[in-house]
N, C-alpha and C positions, 0 to 999 in steps of 0.2 A: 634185591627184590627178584622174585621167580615172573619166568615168564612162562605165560599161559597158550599155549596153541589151539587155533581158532580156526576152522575150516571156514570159507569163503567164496565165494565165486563171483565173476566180474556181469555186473548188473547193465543189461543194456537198454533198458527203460528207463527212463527219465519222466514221463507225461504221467500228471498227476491220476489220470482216471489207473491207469495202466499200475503206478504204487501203491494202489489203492486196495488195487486185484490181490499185490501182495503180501499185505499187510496178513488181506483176509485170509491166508493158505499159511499165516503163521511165520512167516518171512518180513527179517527185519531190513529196511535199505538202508546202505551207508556210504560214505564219500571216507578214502583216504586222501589226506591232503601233504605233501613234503618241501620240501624246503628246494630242492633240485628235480622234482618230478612235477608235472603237471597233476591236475587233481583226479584220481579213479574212481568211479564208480563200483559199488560190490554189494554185496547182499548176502546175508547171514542168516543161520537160523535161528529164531528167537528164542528156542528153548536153550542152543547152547551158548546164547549171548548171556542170559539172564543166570545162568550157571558161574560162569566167567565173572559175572559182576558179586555175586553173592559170596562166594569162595573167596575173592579175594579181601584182606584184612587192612588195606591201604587205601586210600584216596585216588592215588597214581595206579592202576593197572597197565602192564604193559604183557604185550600180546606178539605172538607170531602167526601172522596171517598167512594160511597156509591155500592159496588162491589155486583151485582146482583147477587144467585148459590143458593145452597142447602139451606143456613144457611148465616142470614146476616153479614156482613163485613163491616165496616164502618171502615175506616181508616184516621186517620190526617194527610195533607203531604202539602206540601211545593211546586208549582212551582218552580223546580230547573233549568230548562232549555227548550225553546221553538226554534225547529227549522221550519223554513220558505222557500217554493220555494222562489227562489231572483226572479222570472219570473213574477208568479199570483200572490204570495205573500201566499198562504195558506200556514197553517200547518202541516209538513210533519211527527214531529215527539214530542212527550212531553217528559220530565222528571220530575219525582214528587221524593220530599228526605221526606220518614217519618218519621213524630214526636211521641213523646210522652207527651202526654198533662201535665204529672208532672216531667219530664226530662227539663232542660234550654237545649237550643242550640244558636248556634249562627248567627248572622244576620247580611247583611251592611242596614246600614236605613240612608235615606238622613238628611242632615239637611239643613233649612230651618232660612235663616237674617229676624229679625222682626223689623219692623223700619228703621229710617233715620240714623245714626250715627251722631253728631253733628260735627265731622271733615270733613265730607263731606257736609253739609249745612251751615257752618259758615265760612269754611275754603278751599272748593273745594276740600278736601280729594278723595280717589277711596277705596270702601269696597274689598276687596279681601280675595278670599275662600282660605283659605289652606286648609282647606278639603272640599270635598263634599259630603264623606260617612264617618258613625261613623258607626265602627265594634263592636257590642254590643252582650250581651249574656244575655237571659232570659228564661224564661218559653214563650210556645205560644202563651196564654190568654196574654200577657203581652207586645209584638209584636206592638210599635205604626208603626202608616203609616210615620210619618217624626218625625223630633224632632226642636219644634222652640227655637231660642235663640234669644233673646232682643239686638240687637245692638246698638241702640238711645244712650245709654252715652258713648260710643268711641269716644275720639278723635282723632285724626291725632298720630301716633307711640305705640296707644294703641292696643292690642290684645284679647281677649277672648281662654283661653285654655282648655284642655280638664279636666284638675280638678277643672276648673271655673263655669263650664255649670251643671246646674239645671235638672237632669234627671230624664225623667219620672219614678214611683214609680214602683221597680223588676228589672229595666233595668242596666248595668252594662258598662262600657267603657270598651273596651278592646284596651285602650292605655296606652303612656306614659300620663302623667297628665300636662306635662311642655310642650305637643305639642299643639300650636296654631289651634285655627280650622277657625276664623275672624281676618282680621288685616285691618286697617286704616291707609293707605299711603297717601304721599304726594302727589301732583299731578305733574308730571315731564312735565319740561321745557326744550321745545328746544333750545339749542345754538345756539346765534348770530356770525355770523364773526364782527369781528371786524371791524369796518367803517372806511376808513384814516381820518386823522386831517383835518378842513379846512382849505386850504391855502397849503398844503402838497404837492410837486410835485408828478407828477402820471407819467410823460414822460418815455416812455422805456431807455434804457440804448441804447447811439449812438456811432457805434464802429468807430474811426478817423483813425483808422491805420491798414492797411492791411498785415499780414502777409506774406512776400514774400520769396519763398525758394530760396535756392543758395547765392551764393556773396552778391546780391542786398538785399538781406533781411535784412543780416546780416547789410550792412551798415545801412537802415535803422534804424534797432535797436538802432546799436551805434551813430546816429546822421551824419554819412557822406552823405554826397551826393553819390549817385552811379555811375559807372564811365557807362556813356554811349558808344554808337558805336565811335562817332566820335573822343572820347578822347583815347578809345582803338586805333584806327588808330593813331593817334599822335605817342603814346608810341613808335606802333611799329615802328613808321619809324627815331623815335630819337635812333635806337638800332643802338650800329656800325658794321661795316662789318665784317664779320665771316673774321678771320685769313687765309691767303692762298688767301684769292681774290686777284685776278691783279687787281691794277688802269686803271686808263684812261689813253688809248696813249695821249702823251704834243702833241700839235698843231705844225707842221710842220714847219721849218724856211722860213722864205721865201728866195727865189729863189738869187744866187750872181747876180751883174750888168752882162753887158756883155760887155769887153773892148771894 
């Protein structure tokens, strides 16, 4: 990976109104931060930060901070975080992690499918990333921009793992070795419903018999007829007379002759 030189000067304002001033004259603030150095304050110019950041073709930039003063200062560091107005979009604020050019540190660096896979070209297979970053540890010089891996002989349930892959020369995995990083799937089919037979009835279900609550229902059920109004009438008038009724006066004699 090329490194990029970056002029710089040590920032000795800190108070918000004061960064504020600096924004607005086009000046970006930043803190370098190192692993045996306390944390520096600096400040950059934002036209040659955002040069720096577009130019390069990596995730990882790394920079020689070339810090203006007394006595030169070049330092090696790291784009470690870039912040942005979400409005204009410019850069509000940097972070640089410095290195040491004979110290390893560690890095995520993309990885990057070379080829067709044959389960995907013979067999409609789908390439899928298990990973898209490999967490690696090296020296700086040693820092690639991506890592390509060959995936043309995969077939369909085949994988490529992380103790499989071919890495560039100083570069170090910092995984398990049994974890996948490309896998070659099948290609997923949707389910059919199932079609009826031909010939099959399809007709809904027709209900013949209706439910009736009370008495009549019940006959229903059990197969009687149900007693309608006028056979209720019958019954009652075949009941006999409540005990204690008088009868009907008998018809009168008729009358004696008259001598």
């Amino acid at each position: 990976m090329q490194q990029v030189a970056l002029k710089a000067n040590y920032r000795k304002t800190t108070r918000r109104g004061e960064v504020k001033k600096l924004r607005a004259t086009g000046v970006v603030p930043g803190v370098v931060y190192g692993a045996h150095t306390k944390p520096l304050s600096v400040e950059v110019a934002g036209k040659d930060l955002e040069k720096v950041l577009h130019s390069s073709t990596s995730e990882n930039v790394l920079v020689e901070l070339d810090l203006a003063g007394a006595t030169a200062d070049k330092r090696l560091a790291m784009v470690q975080d870039v912040q942005h107005d979400h409005l204009t979009g410019k850069v509000l604020h940097v972070d640089f992690h410095e290195l040491k050019s004979d110290e390893k540190f560690t890095a995520n660096v993309p990885v990057h499918a070379v080829g067709e896979p044959l389960g995907v070209k013979n067999s409609g297979g789908v390439l899928e990333y298990a990973m898209r970053y490999l967490h690696v540890r090296c020296l700086p010089k040693d820092l690639p921009e991506q890592i390509a891996v060959d995936v043309s002989h995969l077939e369909i349930g085949q994988a490529i793992h992380v103790g499989e892959m071919t890495l560039p020369a100083g570069i170090e995995a910092i995984h398990r070795k049994d974890l996948p990083v490309f896998i070659v799937v099948a290609p997923q089919v949707e389910e059919e419903a199932a079609a009826p037979a031909e010939g099959a009835a399809t007709e809904p279900e027709v209900i013949t018999a209706k439910k009736v609550e009370g008495e009549e229902g019940e006959a229903e059920e059990k197969g009687e007829k149900p007693k309608g109004k006028a056979e209720a009438g019958k019954a009652e008038a075949a009941k006999p007379e409540a005990k204690g009724a008088k009868p009907e006066a008998k018809a009168a004699k008729p009358e004696a002759k008259k001598k």
